[in-house]
VOGU-3710 file (C-alpha; in Angstrom, 3 decimals, decimal comma):
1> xxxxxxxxxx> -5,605/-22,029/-38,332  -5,200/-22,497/-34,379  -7,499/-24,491/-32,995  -10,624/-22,647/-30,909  -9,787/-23,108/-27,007  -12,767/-23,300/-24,523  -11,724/-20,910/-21,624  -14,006/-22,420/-18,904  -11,786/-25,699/-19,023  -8,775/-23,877/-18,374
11> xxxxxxxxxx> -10,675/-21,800/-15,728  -11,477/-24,803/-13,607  -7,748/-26,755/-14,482  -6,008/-23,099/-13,976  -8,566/-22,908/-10,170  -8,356/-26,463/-9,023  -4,828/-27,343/-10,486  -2,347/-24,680/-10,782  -3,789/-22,697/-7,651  -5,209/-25,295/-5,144
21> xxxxxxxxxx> -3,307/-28,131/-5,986  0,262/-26,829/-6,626  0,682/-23,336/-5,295  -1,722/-23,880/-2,254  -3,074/-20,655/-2,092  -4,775/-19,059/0,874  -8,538/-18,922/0,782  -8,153/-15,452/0,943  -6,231/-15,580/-2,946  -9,177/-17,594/-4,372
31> xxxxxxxxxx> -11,774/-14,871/-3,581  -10,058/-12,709/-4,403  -8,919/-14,236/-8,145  -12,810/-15,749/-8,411  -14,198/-11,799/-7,969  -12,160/-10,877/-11,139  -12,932/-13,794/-13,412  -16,827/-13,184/-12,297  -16,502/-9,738/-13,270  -14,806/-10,309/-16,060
41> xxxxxxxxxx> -17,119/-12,820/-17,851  -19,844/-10,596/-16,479  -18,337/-8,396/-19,098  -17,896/-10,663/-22,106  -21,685/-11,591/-21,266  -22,669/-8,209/-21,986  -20,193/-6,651/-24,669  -19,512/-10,516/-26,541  -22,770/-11,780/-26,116  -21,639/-14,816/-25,631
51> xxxxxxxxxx> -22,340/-17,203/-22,516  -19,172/-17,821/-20,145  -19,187/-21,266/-20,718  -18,931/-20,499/-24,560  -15,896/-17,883/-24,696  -12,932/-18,651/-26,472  -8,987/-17,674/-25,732  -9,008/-15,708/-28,641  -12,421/-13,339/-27,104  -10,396/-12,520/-24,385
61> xxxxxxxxxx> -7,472/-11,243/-26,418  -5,507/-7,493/-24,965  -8,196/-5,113/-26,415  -10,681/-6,934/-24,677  -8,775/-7,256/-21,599  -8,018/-3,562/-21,721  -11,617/-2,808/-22,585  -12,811/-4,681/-19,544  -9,948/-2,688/-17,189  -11,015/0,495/-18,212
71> xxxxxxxxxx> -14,671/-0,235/-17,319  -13,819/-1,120/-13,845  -12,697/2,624/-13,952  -15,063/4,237/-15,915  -18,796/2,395/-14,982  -17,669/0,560/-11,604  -15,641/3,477/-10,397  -12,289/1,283/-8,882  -9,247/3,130/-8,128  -5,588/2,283/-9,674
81> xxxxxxxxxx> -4,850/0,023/-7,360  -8,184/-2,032/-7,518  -7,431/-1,992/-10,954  -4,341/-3,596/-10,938  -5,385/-5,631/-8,645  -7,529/-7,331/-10,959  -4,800/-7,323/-13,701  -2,224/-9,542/-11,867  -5,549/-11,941/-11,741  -5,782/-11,979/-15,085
91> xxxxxxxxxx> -1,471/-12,163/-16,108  -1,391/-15,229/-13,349  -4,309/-17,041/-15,584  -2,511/-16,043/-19,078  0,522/-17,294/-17,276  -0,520/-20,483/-16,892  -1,785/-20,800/-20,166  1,258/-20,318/-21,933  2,322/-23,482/-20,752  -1,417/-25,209/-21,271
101> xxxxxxxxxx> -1,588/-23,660/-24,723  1,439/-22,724/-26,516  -0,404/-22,312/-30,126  -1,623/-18,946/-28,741  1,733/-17,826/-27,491  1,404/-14,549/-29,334  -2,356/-13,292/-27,893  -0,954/-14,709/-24,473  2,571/-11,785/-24,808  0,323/-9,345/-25,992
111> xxxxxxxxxx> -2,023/-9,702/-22,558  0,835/-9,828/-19,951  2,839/-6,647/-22,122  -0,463/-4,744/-20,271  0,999/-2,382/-18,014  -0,027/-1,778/-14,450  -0,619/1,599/-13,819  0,715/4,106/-12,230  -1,448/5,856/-8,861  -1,080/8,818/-6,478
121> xxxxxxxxxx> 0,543/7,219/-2,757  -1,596/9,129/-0,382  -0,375/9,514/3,252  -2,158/6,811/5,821  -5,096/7,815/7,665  -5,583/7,138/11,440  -7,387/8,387/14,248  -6,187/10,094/17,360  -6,103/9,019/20,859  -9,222/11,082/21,301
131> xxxxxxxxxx> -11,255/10,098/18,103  -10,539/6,577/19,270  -12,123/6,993/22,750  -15,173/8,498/20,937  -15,762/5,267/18,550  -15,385/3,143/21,485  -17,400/4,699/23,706  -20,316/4,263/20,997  -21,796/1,461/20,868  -24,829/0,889/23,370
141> xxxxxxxxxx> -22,909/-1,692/25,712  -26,703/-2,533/27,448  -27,295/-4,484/24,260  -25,296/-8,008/23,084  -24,753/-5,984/19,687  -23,287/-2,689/21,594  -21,342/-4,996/23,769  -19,529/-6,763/20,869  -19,382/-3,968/18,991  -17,289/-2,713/21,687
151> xxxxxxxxxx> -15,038/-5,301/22,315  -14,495/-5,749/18,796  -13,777/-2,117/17,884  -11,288/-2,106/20,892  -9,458/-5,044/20,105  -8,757/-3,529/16,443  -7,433/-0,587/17,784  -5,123/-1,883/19,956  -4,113/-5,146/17,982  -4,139/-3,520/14,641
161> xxxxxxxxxx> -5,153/-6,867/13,027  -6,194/-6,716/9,171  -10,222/-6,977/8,498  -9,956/-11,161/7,501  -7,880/-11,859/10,453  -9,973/-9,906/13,322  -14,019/-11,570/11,616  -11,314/-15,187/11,298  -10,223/-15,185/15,238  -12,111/-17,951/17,301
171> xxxxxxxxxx> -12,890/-18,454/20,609  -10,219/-20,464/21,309  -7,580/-18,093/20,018  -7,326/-15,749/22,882  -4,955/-16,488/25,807  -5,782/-13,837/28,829  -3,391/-15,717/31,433  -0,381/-14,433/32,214  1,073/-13,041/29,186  -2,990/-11,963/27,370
181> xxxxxxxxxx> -2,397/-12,418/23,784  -4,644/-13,770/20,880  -3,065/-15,633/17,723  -4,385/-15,290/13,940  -3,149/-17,009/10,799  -2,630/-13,297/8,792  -1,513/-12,240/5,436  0,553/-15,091/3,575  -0,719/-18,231/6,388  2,229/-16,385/8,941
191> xxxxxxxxxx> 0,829/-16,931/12,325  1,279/-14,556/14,545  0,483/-13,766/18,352  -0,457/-10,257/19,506  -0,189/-9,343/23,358  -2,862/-7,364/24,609  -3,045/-4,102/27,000  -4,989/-4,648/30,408  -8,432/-2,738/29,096  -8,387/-5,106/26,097
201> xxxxxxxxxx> -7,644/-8,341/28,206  -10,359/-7,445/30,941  -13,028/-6,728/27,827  -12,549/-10,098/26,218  -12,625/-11,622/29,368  -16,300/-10,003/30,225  -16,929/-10,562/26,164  -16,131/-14,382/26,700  -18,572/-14,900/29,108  -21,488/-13,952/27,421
211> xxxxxxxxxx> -23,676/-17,140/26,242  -23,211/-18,578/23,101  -25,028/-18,313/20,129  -26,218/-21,294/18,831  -22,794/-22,393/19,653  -20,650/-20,175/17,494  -17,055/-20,855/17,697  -16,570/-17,505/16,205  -14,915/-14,943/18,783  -17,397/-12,438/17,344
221> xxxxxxxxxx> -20,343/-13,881/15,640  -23,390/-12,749/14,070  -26,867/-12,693/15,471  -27,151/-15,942/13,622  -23,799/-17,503/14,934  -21,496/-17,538/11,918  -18,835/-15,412/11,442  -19,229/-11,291/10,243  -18,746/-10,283/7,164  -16,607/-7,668/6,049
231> xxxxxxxxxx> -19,614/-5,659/4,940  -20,902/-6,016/8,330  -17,649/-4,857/9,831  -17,699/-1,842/7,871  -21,433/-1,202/8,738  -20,994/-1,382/12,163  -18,107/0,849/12,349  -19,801/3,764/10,070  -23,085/3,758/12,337  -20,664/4,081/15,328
241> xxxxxxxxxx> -18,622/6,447/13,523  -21,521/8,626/12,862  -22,823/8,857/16,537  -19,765/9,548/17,818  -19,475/12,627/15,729  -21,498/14,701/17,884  -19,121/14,283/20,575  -15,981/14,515/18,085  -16,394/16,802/15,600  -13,193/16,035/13,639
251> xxxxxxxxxx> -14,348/12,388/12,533  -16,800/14,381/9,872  -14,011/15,075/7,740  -11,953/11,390/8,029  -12,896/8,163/6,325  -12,939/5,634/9,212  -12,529/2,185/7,758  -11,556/-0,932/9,648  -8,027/-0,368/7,925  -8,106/2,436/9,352
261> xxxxxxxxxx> -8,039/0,940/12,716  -4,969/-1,152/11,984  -3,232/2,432/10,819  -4,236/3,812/14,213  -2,613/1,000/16,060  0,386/1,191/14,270  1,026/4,975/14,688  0,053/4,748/18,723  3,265/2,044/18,637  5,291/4,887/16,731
271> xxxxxxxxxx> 4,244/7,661/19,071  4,963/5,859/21,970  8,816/5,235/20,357  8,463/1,394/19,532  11,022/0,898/16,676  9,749/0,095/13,220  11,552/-3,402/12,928  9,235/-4,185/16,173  5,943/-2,317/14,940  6,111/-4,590/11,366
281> xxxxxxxxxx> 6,892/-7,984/13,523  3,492/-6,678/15,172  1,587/-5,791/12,373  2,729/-9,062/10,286  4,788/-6,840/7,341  6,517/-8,814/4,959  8,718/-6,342/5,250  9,839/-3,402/7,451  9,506/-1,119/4,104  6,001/-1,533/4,517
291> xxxxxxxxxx> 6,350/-0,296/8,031  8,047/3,187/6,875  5,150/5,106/5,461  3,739/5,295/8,870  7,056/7,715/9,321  5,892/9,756/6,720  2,443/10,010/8,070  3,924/10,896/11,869  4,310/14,977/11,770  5,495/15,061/15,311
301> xxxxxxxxxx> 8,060/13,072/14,271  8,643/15,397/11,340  8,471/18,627/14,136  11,177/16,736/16,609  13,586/16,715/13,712  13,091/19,767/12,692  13,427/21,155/16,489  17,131/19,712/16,181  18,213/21,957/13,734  19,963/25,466/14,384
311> xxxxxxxxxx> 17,886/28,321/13,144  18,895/30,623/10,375  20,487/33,887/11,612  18,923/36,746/10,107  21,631/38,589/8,979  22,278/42,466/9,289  20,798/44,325/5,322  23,743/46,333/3,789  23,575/48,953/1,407  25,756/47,972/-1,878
321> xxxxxxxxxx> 28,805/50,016/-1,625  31,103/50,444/-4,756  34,757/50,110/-5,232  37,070/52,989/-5,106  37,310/54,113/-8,568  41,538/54,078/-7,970  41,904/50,583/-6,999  39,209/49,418/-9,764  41,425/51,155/-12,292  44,372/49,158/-10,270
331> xxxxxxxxxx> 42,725/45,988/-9,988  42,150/45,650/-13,885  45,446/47,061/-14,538  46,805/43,997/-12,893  44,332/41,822/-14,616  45,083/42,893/-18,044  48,902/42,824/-17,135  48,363/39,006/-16,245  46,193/38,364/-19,454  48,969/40,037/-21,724
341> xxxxxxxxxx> 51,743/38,161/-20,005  49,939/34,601/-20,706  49,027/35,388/-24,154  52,876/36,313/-24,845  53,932/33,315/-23,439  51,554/31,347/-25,545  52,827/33,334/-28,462  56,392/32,860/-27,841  55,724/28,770/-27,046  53,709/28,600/-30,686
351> xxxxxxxxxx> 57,015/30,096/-32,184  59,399/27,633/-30,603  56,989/24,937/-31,827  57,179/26,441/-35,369  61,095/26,977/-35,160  61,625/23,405/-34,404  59,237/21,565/-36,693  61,605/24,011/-39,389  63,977/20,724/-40,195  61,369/18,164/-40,289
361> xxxxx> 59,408/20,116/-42,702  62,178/20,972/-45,256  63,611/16,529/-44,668  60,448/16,184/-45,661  60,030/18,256/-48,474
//
């Protein structure tokens, strides 16, 4: 009988060991892997009755694992994607204890063999030039909150930088000199620099001079001085969002998320021709693949190719007009000559075939 396996050691050896110590994940990884094992033992708590510190390899075998999946679906209401998500969490762990534990090689198979699945790829959302004015023009810039609001909405429209990387910048990270750029460490630790346009560069230079509080390094900091969240992010952009609907009335039907405001970048680079290679060095893609669904998202690109093509000629309607009865009585004259002529020259080959196989057949005989 294998032997029972506590799964909270390997937990903290698989946390500390396999992903701090030797793979030297971003912070960004950790969260993201510590959300799913929370949720996950959250789970067992409630369907095992069992403590997390108590569980056992063999609780978390692939019904349970699929059990726990399908209420993230069901009860929590996660898409596909968040789904999966949460999967390659768990196959990373179960990967790592194949090599830790070896006597449970067979529950550890059965776990990764659970598939991802398969989800709808919706189009990209973003905002128009106009929209964008609207959600800038917001925030109540008589206040500190409207005027960071403000600066921060407009440097995520025109940077495009992902959620983490905009509530990570410091103070220090902005250059307005000659050349006005800021730098972030971004998806995988790349760091990148982003220039900035003239209205951005002249906001962050007004933003910067604003006093501190209680000496945040943060570019934009809370009321308390640490750093926003990404809940607060979001917040802040819906109650903008909503009070700029009365002067835009086609934000009512769009989502507006702070990845939205990345998408919107992106496809104001595309409209205003910057090649794709260029937009993905911008946006920090892995690679320019990524880049491409904007494409499919840009109609007027879709209508300029389309405006290249010739037209279809509408031809002239004729009335079906049948043969002359003479030369269809001609016409299958000749085709039933033809047809006669082949089959007696078929018929005469099968006879000279016949005729001399004669003498091998009667040697034979």
């Amino acid at each position: 009988m294998k032997p029972a396996c506590n799964v909270a050691t390997l937990i903290e050896r698989f946390f500390t060991e396999r992903l701090m110590r030797q793979r030297n994940v971003s912070a960004n990884t950790i969260a993201s892997y510590r959300d799913t094992f929370r949720l996950l033992f959250m789970f067992a708590q409630v369907q095992l009755r069992k403590p997390p510190s108590a569980l056992t390899l063999t609780d978390l075998d692939a019904t349970f694992i699929g059990a726990f999946l399908t209420d993230l679906e069901v009860k929590r209401g996660a898409s596909a994607k968040t789904r999966n998500l949460r999967l390659t969490a768990i196959r990373s762990f179960f990967r790592f204890v194949s090599f830790e534990e070896p006597a449970h090689s067979a529950l550890i198979q059965r776990v990764l063999a659970i598939p991802s699945k398969r989800h709808d790829k919706r189009q990209v959302h973003f905002l128009t030039r106009p929209e964008i004015e609207a959600v800038l023009a917001a925030p109540d810039r008589t206040t500190w909150l409207g005027r960071r609001d403000h600066t921060l909405l407009l440097v995520a429209a025109q940077t495009g930088l992902r959620l983490s990387e905009l509530t990570g910048l410091d103070r220090d990270a902005v250059h307005l000199g000659s050349g006005a750029h800021v730098r972030c460490v971004g998806k995988g630790r790349k760091e990148r620099t982003t220039p900035l346009t003239t209205l951005a560069r002249c906001a962050l230079q007004a933003w910067l001079k604003e006093p501190l509080r209680k000496g945040a390094t943060a570019l934009f900091p809370n009321v308390h001085g640490g750093r926003l969240s990404a809940d607060s992010v979001q917040s802040l952009l819906g109650k903008h969002v909503r009070i700029a609907h009365k002067s835009c009335p086609s934000l009512k039907a769009k989502s507006v998320s702070p990845h939205v405001l990345r998408h919107s970048a992106a496809m104001e680079l595309l409209q205003a021709g910057v090649d794709c290679s260029v937009i993905a060095l911008w946006l920090g893609h892995e690679s320019v693949e990524t880049t491409q669904t904007y494409l499919h998202a840009h109609l007027a690109l879709k209508e300029a190719a389309l405006a290249k093509l010739k037209p279809y000629e509408r031809g002239k309607r004729t009335r079906f007009q049948p043969n002359d009865r003479l030369l269809a009585f001609l016409e299958a004259l000749r085709t039933t000559k033809l047809c006669r002529m082949e089959w007696g020259c078929r018929a005469r080959d099968r006879r000279c075939h016949r005729d001399n196989d004669a003498p091998y057949r009667t040697r034979s005989a």
